[in-house]
N, C-alpha and C positions, 0 to 999 in steps of 0.2 A: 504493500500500500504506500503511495506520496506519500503522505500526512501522518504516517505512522499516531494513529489516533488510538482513545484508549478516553474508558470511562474512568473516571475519579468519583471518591468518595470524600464528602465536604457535611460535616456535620454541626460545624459552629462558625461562627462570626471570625472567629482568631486563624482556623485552618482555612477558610475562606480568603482570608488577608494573605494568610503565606503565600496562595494557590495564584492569588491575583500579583503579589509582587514578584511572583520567580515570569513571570511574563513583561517584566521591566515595565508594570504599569505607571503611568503618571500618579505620584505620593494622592492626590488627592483624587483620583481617577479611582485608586484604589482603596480608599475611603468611603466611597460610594458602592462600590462593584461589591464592597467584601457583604455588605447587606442584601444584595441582590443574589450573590454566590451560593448564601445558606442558605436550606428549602428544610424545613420544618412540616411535619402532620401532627397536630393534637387532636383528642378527640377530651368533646366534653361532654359530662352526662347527668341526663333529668335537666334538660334547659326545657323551660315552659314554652310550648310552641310560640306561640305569638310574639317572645323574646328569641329563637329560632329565628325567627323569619328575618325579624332585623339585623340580629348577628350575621344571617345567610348575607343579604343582600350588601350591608356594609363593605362585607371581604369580598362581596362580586365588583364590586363598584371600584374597588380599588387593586382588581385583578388577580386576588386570591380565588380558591374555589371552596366551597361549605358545602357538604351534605348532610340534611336532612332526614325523618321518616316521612313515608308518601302520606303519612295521618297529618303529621303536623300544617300542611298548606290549608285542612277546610274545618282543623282543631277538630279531629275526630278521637286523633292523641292529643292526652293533654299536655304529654311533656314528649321529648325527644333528645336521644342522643346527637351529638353536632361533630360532625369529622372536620376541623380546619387545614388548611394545605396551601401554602404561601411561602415566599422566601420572608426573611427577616425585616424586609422592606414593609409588605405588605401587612405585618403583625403588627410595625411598629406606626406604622399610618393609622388601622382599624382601633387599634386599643384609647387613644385618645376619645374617639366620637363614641366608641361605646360607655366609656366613662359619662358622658351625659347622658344617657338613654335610661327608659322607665324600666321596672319587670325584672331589677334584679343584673342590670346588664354593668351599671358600675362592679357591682360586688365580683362577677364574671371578671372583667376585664382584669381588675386586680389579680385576681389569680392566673390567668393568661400574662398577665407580666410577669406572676412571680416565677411558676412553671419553666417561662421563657427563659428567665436568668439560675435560674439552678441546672439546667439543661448546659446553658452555654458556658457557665463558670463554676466548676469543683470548688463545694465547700471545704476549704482550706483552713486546718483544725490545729492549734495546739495547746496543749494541754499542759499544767504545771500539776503533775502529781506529787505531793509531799516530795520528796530528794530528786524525783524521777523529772523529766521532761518529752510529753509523745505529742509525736510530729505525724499530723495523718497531710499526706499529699502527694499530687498526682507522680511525682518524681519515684518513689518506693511502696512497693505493696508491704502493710504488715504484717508478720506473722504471730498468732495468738497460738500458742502452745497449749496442749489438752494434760492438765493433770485429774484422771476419775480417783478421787479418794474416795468409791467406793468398792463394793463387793460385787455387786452386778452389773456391772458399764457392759454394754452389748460389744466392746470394740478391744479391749483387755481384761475383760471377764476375775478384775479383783487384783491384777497384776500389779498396780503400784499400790495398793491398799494396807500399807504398812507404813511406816514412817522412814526408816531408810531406805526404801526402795525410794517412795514418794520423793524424796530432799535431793535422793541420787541422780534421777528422771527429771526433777528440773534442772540443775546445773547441768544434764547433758543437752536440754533443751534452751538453755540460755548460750551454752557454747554450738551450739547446731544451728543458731543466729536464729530464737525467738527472740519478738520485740515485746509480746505480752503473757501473761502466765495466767491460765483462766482456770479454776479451781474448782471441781464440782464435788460435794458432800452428798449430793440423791440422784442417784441414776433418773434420767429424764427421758428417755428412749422412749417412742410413743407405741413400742410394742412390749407387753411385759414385763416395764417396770411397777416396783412398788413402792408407793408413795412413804412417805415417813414425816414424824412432826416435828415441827421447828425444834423440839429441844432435841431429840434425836441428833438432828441436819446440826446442830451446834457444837454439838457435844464430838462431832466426828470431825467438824471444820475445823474448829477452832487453834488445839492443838497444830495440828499442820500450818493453818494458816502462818500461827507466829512463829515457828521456826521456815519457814515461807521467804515471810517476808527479811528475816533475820540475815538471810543470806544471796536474795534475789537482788539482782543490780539493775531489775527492770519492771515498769511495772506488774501490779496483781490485779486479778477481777473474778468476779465471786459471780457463779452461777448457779443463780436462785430467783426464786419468784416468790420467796414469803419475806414478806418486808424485816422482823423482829432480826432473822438472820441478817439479811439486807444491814441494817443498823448498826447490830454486833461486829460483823464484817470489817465494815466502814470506821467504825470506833478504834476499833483496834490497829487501824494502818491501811485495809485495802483501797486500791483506787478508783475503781468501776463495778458496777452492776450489770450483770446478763440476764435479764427479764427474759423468760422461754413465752412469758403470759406478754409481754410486751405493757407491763402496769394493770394491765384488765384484771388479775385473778385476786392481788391483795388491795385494797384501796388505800392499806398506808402507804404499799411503796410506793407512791410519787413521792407524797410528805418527804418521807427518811430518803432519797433521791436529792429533792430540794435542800433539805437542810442540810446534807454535807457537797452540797454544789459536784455530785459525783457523777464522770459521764456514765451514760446509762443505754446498754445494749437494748432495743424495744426487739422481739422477733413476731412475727408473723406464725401465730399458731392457728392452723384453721380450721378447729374446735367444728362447728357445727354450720361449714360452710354449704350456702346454697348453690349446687350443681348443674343449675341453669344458669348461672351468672358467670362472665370469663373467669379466668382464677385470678388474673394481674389486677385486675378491677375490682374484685372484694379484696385483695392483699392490699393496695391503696388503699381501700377506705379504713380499714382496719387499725395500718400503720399511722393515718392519719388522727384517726381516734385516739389511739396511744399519745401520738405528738403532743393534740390537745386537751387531754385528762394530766398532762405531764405540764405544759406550759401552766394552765390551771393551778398547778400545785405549786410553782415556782420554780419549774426547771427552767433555766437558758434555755432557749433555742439551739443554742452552738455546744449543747452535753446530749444531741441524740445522734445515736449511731444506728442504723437500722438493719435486720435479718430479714431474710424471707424466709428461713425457718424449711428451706428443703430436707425432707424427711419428714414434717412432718405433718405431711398431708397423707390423702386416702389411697389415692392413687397412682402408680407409676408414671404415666403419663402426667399429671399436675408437676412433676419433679423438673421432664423437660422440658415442660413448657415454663415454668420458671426461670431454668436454664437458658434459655433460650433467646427470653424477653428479658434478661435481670437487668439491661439499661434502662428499662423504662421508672424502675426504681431511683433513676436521676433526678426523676420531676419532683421528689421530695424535699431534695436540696439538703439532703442528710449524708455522710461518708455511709458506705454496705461494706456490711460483714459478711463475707459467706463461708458458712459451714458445712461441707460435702462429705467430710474426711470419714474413708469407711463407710460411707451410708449404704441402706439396705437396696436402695435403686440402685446400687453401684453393682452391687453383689448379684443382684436380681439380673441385672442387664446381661453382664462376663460369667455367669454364676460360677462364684466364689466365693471364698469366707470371707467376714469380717478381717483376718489378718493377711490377705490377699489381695487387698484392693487399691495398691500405692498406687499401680499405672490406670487405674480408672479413677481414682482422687488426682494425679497427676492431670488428667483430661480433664476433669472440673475445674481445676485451680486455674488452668491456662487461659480457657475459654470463660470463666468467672471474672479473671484481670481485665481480658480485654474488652468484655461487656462492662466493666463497668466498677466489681470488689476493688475495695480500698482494702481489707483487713481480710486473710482468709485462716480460720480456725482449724486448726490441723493435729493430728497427732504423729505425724511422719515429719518433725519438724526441718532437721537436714535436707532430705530427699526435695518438701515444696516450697521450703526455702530456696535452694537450687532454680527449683520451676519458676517460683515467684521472680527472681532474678534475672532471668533468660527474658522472659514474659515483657518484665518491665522495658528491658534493653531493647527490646525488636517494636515496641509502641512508642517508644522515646524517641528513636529513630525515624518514625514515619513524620514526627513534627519539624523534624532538627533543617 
């Protein structure tokens, strides 16, 4: 072919600019263009029809495209999903005029800006933990190390459930280049485990935690979903919280959350989800509920880290279709944590054990990165650490 042509992919305003200046644009030529460059589709849902129709018409007029449901033109639907589809230009023309419009369309537009800019710019995180200092951004994925102090962890079946094994298992996970040490006291596996009470979950923490933290050069976080633990945890020196409930199960934990201003893992447990609804569309609203039961209580905004909680849904397929879509978890404007390591879709899929599954955790972590994980919870800490490194190297590269 002349023209040795070739499609490119452009997904924000910033690779737009690069895209438009490796063509020797004119500085301010290319100021213009990097808005036109980027092409966005959001979709928005339960918009009232008659607020529809003007959303529709707005982005037609200004060369965008909206669709509709065929109810919403004679309001036979009362409400309607809205697919928007427009370069950056076109968003940033429509959101203005919808800010004065009747029917709920200010409130709309607001979130269509805010959407917009969590998409285009990585929430860039850092955190002062007691001695520690965690740096979450797009330059390094982190690695959260899996210590199960308990007896029935589906993934080491009781193996570090000791106290020197336990202490041995971290220092080899802090030299295997984890960034975080995430400590579980009650097997939470959504097959099979058995539940146990906060004094129990104390009584097994606690000891480990403080020779933990005695000797870890990195931070800790405590995964739990009953607040009292949560608290205890926190008091004693830990620095984050791993909510599996995402806040929904205990109503103190936002509280004890709030009062030690500690970030806070929210996941995606999808309990009693409805199976006509897509799955990324109830994990949003979900996650967003958590967001605002948490801000509510006095969390920052800048202390949530969010999971989608693969494994533990109902079905195999829910797993990669999560996988699959886990950028779309962008629009939160939250850092994701993804947790794959050994999961049972793993196993299900290659069928193999629990202690077999490094190069199908390997395949999550990679495809996790570049969809989108900031933090990937691991118990093979060396091995996707490695991966995590590669990963970053070959997406760093595509901007440079």
């Amino acid at each position: 072919m002349q023209y040795n042509m070739r499609v490119i992919e452009i997904k924000s305003q910033s690779q737009a600019r690069q895209e438009v200046e490796t063509v020797r644009c004119d500085p301010a030529g290319a100021a213009i263009m990097s808005n036109k460059a980027a092409f966005k589709t959001i979709k928005v849902e339960n918009v009232v029809s008659k607020a529809a129709l003007i959303l529709k018409q707005t982005f037609l007029s200004k060369g965008g495209e909206a669709s509709v449901s065929r109810g919403a033109a004679d309001y036979s639907d009362p409400y309607t999903d809205v697919l928007l589809s427009g370069t950056l230009k076109h968003f940033k023309q429509c959101i203005p005029q919808l800010k004065v419009q009747p029917w709920g369309l200010k409130k709309l537009a607001e979130e269509l800006e805010a959407v917009i800019a969590a998409d285009e710019k990585f929430p860039q995180r850092t955190y002062k933990l007691g001695a520690h200092t965690l740096t979450i951004s797009p330059e390094k994925t982190l690695i959260m190390g899996i210590l199960n102090f308990t007896p029935d962890s589906f993934s080491d079946g009781g193996k570090f459930n000791n106290m020197d094994a336990a202490l041995k298992h971290v220092e080899q996970m802090i030299e295997a280049g984890a960034d975080i040490i995430d400590i579980g006291a009650e097997s939470t596996r959504p097959y099979g485990s058995q539940k146990i009470t906060a004094d129990a979950e104390l009584a097994r923490l606690m000891p480990v935690l403080e020779k933990v933290l005695n000797i870890s050069s990195i931070p800790v976080s405590i995964d739990t979903y009953k607040a009292s633990v949560a608290r205890n945890a926190l008091k004693a020196g830990a620095h984050i919280i791993n909510d599996i409930w995402g806040l929904q199960y205990d109503p103190e934990m936002a509280n004890v959350v709030a009062e030690y201003n500690a970030p806070v893992i929210i996941m995606y447990n999808q309990g009693e989800a409805d199976y006509q609804r897509d799955i990324m569309s109830h994990m949003l609203e979900v996650l967003r509920r958590s967001i605002e039961l948490g801000e509510q209580a006095g969390i920052s905004s800048d202390n949530f880290i969010v999971d989608p909680g693969i494994g533990f849904v109902k079905k195999l397929s829910d797993n990669f279709t999560i996988m699959s879509r886990l950028d779309e978890l962008r629009s939160l404007g939250c850092p994701v944590l993804l947790g794959t390591s050994r999961k049972r879709f793993i196993g299900e899929t290659l069928n193999v054990p629990a202690d077999d599954r490094v190069e199908g955790t390997a395949a999550t972590v990679a495809l996790g990165i570049a969809k989108g994980a900031n933090i990937i919870r691991v118990h093979d800490v060396r091995e996707m650490a490695r991966v995590a490194r590669m990963t970053d190297a070959i997406i760093k590269a595509k901007y440079q």
